[in-house]
PDB file with SEQRES, HELIX, SHEET and CRYST1 records, atoms N, CA, C and O in Angstrom:
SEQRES   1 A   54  UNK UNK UNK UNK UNK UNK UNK UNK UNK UNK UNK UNK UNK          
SEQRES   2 A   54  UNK UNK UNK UNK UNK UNK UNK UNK UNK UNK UNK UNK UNK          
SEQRES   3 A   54  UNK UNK UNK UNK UNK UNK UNK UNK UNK UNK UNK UNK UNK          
SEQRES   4 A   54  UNK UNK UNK UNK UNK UNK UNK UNK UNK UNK UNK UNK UNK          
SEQRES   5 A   54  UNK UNK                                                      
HELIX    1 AA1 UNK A    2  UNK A    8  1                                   7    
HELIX    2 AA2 UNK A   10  UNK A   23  1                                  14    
HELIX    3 AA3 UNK A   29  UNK A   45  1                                  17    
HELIX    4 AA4 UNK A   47  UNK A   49  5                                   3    
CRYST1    1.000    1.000    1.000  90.00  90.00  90.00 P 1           1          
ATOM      1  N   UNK A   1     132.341 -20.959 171.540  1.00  0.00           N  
ATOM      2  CA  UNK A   1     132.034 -20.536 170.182  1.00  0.00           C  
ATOM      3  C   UNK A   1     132.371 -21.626 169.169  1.00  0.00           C  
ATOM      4  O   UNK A   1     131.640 -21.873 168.210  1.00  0.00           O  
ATOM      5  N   UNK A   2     133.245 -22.117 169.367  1.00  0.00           N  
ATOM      6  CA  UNK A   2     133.773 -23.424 168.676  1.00  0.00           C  
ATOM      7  C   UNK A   2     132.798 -24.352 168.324  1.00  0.00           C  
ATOM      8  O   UNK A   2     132.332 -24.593 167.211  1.00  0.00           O  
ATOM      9  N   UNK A   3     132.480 -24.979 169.704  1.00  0.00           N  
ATOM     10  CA  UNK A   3     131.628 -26.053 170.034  1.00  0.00           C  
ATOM     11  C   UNK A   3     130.288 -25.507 169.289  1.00  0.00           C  
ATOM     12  O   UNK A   3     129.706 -26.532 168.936  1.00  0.00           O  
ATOM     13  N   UNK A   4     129.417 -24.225 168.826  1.00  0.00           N  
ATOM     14  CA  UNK A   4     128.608 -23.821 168.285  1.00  0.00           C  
ATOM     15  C   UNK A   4     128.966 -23.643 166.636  1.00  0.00           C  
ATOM     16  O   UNK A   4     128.143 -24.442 166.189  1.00  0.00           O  
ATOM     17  N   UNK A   5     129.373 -23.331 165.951  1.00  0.00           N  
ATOM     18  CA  UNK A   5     130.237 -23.679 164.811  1.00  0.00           C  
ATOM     19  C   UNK A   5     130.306 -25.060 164.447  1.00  0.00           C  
ATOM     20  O   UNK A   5     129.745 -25.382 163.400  1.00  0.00           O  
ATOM     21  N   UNK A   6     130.901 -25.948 165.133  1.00  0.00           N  
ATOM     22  CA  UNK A   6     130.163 -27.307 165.055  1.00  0.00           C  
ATOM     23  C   UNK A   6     129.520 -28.003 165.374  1.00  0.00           C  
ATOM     24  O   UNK A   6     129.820 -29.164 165.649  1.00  0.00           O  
ATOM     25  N   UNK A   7     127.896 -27.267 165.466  1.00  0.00           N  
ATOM     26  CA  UNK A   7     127.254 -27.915 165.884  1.00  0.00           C  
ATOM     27  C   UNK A   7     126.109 -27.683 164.630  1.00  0.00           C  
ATOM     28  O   UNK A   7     125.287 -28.436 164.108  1.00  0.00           O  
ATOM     29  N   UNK A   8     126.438 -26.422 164.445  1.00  0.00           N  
ATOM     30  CA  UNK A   8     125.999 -25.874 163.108  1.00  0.00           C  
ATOM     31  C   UNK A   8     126.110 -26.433 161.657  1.00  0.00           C  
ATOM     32  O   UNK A   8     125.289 -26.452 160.740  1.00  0.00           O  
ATOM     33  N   UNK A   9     127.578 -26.944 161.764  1.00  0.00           N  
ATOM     34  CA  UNK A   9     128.106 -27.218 160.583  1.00  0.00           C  
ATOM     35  C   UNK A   9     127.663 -28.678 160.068  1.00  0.00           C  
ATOM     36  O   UNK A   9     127.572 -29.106 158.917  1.00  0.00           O  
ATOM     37  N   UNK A  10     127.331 -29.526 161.769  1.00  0.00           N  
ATOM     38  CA  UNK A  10     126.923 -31.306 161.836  1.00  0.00           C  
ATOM     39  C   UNK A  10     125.181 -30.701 161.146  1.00  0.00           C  
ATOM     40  O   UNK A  10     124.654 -31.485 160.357  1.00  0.00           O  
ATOM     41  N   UNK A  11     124.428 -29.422 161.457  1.00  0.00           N  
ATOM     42  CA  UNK A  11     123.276 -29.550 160.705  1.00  0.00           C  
ATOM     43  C   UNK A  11     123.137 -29.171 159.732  1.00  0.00           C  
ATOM     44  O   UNK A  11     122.013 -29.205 159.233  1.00  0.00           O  
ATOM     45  N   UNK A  12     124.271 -28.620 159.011  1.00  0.00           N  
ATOM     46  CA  UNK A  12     123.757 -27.916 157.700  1.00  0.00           C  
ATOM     47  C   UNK A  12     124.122 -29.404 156.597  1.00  0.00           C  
ATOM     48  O   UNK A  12     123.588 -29.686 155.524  1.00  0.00           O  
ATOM     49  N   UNK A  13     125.361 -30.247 157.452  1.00  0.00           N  
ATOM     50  CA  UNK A  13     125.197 -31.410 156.837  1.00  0.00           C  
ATOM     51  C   UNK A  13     124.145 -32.016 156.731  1.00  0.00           C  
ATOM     52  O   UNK A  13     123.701 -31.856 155.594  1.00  0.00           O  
ATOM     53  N   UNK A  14     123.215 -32.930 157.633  1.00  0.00           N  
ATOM     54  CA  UNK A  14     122.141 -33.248 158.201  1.00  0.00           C  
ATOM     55  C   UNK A  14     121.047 -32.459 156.578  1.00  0.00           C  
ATOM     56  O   UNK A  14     120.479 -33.035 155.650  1.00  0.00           O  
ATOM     57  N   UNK A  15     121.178 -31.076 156.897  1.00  0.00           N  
ATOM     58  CA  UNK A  15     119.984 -30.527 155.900  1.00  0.00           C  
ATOM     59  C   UNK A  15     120.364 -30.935 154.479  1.00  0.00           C  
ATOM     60  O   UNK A  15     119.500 -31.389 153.729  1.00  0.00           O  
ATOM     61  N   UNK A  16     121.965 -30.750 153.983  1.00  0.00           N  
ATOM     62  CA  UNK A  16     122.371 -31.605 152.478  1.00  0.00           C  
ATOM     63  C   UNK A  16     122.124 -33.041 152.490  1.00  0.00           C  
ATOM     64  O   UNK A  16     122.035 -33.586 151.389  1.00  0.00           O  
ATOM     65  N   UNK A  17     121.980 -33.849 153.689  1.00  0.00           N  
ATOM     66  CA  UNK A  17     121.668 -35.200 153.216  1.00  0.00           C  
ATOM     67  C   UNK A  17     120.090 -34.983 153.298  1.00  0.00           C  
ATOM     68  O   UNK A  17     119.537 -35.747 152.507  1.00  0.00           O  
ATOM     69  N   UNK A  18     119.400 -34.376 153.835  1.00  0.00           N  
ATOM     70  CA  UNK A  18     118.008 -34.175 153.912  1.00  0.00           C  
ATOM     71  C   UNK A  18     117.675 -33.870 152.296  1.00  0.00           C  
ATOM     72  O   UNK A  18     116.903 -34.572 151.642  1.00  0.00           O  
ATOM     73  N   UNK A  19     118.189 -33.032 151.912  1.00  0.00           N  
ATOM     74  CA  UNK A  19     117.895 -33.132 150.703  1.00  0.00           C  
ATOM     75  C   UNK A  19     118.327 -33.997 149.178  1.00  0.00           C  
ATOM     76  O   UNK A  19     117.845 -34.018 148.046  1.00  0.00           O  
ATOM     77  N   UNK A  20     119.355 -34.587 149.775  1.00  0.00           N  
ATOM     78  CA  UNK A  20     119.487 -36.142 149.088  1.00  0.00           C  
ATOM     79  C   UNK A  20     118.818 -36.994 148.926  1.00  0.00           C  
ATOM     80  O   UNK A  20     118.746 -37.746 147.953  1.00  0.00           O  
ATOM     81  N   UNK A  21     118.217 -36.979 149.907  1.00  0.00           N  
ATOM     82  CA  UNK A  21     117.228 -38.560 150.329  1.00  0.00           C  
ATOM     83  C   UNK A  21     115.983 -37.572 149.863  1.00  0.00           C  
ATOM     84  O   UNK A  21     114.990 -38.296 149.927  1.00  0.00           O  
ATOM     85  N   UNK A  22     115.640 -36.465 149.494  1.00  0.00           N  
ATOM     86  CA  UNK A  22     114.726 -36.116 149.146  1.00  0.00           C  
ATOM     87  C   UNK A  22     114.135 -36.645 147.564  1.00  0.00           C  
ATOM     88  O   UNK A  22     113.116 -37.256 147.244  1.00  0.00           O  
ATOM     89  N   UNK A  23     115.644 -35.929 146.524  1.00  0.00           N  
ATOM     90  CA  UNK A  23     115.968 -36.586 145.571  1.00  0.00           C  
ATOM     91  C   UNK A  23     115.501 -37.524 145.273  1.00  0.00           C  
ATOM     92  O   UNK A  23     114.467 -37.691 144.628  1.00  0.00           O  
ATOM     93  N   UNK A  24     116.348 -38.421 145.794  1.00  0.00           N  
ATOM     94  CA  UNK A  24     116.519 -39.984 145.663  1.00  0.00           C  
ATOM     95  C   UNK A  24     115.241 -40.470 145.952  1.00  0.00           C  
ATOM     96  O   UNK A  24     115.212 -41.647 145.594  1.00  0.00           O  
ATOM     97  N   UNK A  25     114.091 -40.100 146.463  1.00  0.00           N  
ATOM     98  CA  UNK A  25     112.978 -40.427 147.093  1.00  0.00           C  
ATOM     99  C   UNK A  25     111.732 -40.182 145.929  1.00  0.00           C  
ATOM    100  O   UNK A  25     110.665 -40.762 146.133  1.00  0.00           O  
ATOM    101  N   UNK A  26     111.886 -39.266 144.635  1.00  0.00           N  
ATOM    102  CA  UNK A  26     111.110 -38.851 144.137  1.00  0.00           C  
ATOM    103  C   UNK A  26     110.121 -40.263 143.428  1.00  0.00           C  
ATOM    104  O   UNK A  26     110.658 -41.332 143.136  1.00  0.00           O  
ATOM    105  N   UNK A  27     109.425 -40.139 143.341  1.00  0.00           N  
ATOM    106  CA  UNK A  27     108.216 -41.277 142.992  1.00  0.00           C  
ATOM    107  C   UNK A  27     107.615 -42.320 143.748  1.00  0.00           C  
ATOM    108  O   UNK A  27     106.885 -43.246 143.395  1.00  0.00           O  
ATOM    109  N   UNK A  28     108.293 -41.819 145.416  1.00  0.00           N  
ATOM    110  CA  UNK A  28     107.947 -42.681 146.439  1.00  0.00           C  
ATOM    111  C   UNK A  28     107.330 -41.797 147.395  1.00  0.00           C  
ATOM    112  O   UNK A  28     107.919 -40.884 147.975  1.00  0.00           O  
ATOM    113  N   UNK A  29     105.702 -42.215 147.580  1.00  0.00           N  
ATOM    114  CA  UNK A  29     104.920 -41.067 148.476  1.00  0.00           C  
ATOM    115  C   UNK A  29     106.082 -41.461 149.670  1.00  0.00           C  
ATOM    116  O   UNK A  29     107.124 -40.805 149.685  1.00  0.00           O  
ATOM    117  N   UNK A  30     105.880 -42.500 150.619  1.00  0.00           N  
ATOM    118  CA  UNK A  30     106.769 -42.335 151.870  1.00  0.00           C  
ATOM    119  C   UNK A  30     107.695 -42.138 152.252  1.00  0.00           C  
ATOM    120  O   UNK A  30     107.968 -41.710 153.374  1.00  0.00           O  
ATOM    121  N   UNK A  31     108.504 -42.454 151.253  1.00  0.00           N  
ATOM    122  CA  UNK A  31     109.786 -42.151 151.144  1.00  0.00           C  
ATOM    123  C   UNK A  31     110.029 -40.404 151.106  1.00  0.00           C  
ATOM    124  O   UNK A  31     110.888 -39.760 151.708  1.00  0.00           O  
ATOM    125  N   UNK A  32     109.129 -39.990 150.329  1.00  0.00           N  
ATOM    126  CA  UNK A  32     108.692 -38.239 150.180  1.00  0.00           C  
ATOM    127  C   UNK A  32     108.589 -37.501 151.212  1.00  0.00           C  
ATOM    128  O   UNK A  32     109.191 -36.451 151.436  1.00  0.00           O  
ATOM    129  N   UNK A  33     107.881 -37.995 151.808  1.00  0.00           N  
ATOM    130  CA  UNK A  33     107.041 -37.913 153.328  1.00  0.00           C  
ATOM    131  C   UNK A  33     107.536 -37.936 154.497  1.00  0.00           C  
ATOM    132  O   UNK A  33     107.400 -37.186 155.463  1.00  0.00           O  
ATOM    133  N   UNK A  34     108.315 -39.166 154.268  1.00  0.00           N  
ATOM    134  CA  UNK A  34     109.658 -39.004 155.567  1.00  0.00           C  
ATOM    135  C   UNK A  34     110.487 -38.384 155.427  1.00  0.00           C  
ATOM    136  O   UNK A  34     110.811 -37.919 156.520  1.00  0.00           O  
ATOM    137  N   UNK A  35     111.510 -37.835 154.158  1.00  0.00           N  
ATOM    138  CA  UNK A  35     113.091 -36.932 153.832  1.00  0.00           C  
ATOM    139  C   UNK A  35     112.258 -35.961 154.297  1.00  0.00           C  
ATOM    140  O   UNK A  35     112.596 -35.538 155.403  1.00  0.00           O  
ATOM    141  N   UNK A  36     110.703 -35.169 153.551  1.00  0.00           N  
ATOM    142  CA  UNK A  36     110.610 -33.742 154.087  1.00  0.00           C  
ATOM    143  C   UNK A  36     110.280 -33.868 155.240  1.00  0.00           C  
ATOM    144  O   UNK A  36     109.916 -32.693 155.188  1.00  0.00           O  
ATOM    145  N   UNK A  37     110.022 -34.184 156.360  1.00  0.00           N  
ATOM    146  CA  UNK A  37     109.710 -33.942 157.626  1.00  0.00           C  
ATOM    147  C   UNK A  37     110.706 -34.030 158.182  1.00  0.00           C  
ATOM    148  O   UNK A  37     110.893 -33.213 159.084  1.00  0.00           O  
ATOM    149  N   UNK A  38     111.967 -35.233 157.843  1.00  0.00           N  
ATOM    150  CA  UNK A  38     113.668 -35.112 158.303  1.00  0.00           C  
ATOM    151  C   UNK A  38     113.991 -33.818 158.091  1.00  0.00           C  
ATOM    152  O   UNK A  38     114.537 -33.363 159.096  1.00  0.00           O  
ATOM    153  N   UNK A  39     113.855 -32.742 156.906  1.00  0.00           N  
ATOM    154  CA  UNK A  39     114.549 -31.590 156.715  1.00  0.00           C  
ATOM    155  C   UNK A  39     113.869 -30.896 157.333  1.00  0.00           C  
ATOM    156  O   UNK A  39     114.501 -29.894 157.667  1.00  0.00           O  
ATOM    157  N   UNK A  40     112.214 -30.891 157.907  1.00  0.00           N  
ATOM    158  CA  UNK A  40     111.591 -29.721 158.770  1.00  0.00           C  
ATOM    159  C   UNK A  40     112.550 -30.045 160.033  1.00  0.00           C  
ATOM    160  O   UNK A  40     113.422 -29.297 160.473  1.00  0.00           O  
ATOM    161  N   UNK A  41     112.335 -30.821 160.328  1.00  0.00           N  
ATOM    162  CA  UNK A  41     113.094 -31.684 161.754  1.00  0.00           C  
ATOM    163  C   UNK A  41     114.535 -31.024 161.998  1.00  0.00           C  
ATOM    164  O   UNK A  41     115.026 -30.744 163.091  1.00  0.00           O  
ATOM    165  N   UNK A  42     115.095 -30.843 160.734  1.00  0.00           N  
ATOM    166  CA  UNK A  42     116.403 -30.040 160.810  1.00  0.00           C  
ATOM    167  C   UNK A  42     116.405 -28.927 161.182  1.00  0.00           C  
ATOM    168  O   UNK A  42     117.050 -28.506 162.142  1.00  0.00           O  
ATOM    169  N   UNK A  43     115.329 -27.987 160.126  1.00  0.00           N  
ATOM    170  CA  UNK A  43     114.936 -26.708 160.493  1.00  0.00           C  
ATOM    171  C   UNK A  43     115.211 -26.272 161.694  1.00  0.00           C  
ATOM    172  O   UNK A  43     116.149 -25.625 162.161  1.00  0.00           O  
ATOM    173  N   UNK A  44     114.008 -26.841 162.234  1.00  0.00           N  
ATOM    174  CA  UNK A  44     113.053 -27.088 164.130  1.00  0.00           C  
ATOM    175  C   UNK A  44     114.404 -26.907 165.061  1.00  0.00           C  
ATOM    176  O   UNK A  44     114.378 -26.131 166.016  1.00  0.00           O  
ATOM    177  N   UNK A  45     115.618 -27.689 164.720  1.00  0.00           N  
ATOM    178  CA  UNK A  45     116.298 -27.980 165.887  1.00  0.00           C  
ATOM    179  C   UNK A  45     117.745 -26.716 165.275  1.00  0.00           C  
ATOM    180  O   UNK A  45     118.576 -26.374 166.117  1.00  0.00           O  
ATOM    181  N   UNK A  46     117.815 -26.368 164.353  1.00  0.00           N  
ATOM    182  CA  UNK A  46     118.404 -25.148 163.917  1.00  0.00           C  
ATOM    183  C   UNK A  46     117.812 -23.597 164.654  1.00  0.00           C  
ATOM    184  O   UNK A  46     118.643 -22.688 164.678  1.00  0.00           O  
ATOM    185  N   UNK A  47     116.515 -23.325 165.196  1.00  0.00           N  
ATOM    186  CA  UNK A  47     115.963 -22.231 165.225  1.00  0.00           C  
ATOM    187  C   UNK A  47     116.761 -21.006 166.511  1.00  0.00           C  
ATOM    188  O   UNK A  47     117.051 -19.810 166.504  1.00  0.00           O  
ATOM    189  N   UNK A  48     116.898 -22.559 167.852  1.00  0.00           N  
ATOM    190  CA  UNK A  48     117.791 -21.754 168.388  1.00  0.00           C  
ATOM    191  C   UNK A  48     118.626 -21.322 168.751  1.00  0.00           C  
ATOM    192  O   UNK A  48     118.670 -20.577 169.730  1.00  0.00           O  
ATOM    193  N   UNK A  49     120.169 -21.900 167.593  1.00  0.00           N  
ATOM    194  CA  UNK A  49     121.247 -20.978 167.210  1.00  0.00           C  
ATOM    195  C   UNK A  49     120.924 -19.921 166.757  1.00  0.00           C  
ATOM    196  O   UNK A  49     121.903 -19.180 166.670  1.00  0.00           O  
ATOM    197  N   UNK A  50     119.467 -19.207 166.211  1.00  0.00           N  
ATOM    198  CA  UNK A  50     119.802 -18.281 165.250  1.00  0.00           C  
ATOM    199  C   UNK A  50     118.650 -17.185 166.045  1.00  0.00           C  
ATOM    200  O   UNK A  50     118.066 -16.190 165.616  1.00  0.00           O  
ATOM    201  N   UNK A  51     118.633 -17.853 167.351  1.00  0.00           N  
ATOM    202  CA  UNK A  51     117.967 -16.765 168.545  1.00  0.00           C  
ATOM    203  C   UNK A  51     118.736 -15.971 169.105  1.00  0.00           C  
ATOM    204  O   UNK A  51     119.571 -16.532 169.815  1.00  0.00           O  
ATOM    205  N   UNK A  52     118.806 -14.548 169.060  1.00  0.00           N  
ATOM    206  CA  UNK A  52     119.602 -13.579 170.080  1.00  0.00           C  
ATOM    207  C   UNK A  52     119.612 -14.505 171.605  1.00  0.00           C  
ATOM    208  O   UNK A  52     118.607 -15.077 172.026  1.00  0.00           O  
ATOM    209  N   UNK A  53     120.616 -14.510 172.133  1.00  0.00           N  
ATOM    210  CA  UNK A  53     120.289 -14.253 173.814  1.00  0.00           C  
ATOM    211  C   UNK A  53     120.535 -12.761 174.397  1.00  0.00           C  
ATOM    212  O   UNK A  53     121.278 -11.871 173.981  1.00  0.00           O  
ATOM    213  N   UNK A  54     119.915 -12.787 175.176  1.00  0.00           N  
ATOM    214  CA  UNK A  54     119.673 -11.763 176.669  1.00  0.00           C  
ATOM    215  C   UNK A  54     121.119 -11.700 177.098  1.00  0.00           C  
ATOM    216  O   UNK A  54     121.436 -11.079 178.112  1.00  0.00           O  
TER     217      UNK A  54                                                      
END                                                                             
């Protein structure tokens, strides 16, 4: 349970710098382009902590 707790906690970081570099990115298409697909990317790999198991 531990080890899940921080694993959680390394992405919700991950998603606050995702949205830093989002920020910081504004008036730059690629720069745009790459932070939001880093924060889908976060999403994506978040989905299955937040799956019931069997």
């Amino acid at each position: 349970m531990v080890n899940k707790i921080c694993n959680i906690v390394g992405w919700v970081l991950f998603i606050i710098s995702a949205i830093g570099f989002i920020i910081s990115s504004i008036g730059s298409f690629w720069a745009m382009f790459g932070s939001i697909f880093f924060l889908i990317a976060c999403f994506v790999f978040l989905i299955p902590y937040f799956i019931k198991e069997n």
